[in-house]
N, C-alpha and C positions, 0 to 999 in steps of 0.2 A: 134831155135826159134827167131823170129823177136824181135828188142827192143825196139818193140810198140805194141807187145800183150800182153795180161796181161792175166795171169794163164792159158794160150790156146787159148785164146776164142780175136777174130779180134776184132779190137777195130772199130767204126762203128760213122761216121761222116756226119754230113749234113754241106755244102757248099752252102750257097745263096748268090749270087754276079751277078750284071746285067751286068758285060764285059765277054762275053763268051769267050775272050780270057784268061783270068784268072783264069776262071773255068776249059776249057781246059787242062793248065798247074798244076793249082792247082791238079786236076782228077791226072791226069798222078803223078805227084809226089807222092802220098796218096796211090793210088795203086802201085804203085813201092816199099811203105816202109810197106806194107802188110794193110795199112786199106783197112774197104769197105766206099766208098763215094757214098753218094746220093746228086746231085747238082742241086739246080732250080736256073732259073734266075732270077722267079717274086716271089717276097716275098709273095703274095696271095696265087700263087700253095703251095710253098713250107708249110703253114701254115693250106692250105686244106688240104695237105696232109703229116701232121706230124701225126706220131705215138708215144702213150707213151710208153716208154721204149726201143725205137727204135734206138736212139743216143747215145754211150757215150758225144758226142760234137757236137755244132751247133756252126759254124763259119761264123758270119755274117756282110757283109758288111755294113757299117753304111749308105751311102750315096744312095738311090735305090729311082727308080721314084714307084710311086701305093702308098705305103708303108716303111717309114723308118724302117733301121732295129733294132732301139729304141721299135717302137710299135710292130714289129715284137714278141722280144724277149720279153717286155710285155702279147700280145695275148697268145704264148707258156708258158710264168711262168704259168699264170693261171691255164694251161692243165696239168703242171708236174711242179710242185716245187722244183724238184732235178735237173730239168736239166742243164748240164753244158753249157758255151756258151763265146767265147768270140769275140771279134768283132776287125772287120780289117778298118783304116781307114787312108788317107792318111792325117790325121791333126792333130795335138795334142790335138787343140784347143777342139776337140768334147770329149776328156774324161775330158777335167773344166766343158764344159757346161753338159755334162751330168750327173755329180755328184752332180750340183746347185742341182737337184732336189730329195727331200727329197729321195723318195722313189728307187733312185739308188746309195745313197749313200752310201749303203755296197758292192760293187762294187772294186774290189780291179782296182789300174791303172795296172796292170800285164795284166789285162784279155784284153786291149786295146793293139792291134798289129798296128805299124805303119808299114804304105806302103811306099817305096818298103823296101824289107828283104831277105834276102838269103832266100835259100833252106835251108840251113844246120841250119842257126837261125828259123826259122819259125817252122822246125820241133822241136828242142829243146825246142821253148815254148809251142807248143801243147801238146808236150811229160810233160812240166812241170804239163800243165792245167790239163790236164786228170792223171795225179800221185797224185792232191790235192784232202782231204778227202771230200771240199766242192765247 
């Protein structure tokens, strides 16, 4: 058994990030360590086209033209309150500023992945994210 499925069952990720080269690489690794990944580029689709109960994880890039993936993961709370989700972003700066505001401020800085990150770290904190109870 893979040491990223949990009790049998794949564990099942959405990817939105507008460098398709990123996605590319991200796809390939994910499916190499047995998830299933569903990857948009434009935070729009990927929002038309969320399912609830569909994700264990949404890993989304912060910085995206149409739509930040702030209001992204806003639009989706709405949809499902359990969903897990943590965001990749090549700045620090963007987990101060997004904990100013009241309402992300339960937001652990964990869930905030700086770019760039090994393979072997990135999958360790995913593996962390999706192991916590919330």
């Amino acid at each position: 058994m893979n040491k990223y499925e949990n009790q049998g069952a794949i564990r099942s990720l959405m990817l939105v990030d507008d460098e398709p080269d990123i996605i590319s690489a991200l796809k390939v690794l994910f499916e190499r360590e047995g998830f299933n990944i569903t990857t948009f580029e434009d935070p729009i689709e990927a929002l038309e086209k969320y399912s609830l109960d569909t994700y264990d994880l949404l890993i989304l890039d912060i910085k995206m033209p149409k739509m930040d993936d702030f209001k992204l993961y806003e639009e989706i709370k709405k949809r499902d309150k359990n969903v897990k989700v943590c965001f990749l972003t090549a700045s620090e700066s963007y987990y101060e500023n997004f904990r100013i505001e009241e309402r992300y401020s339960h937001l652990d800085e964990k869930l905030f992945i700086r770019k760039p990150i090994t393979n072997a770290d990135l999958l360790t904190r995913i593996n962390s994210i999706l192991e916590r109870g919330t």
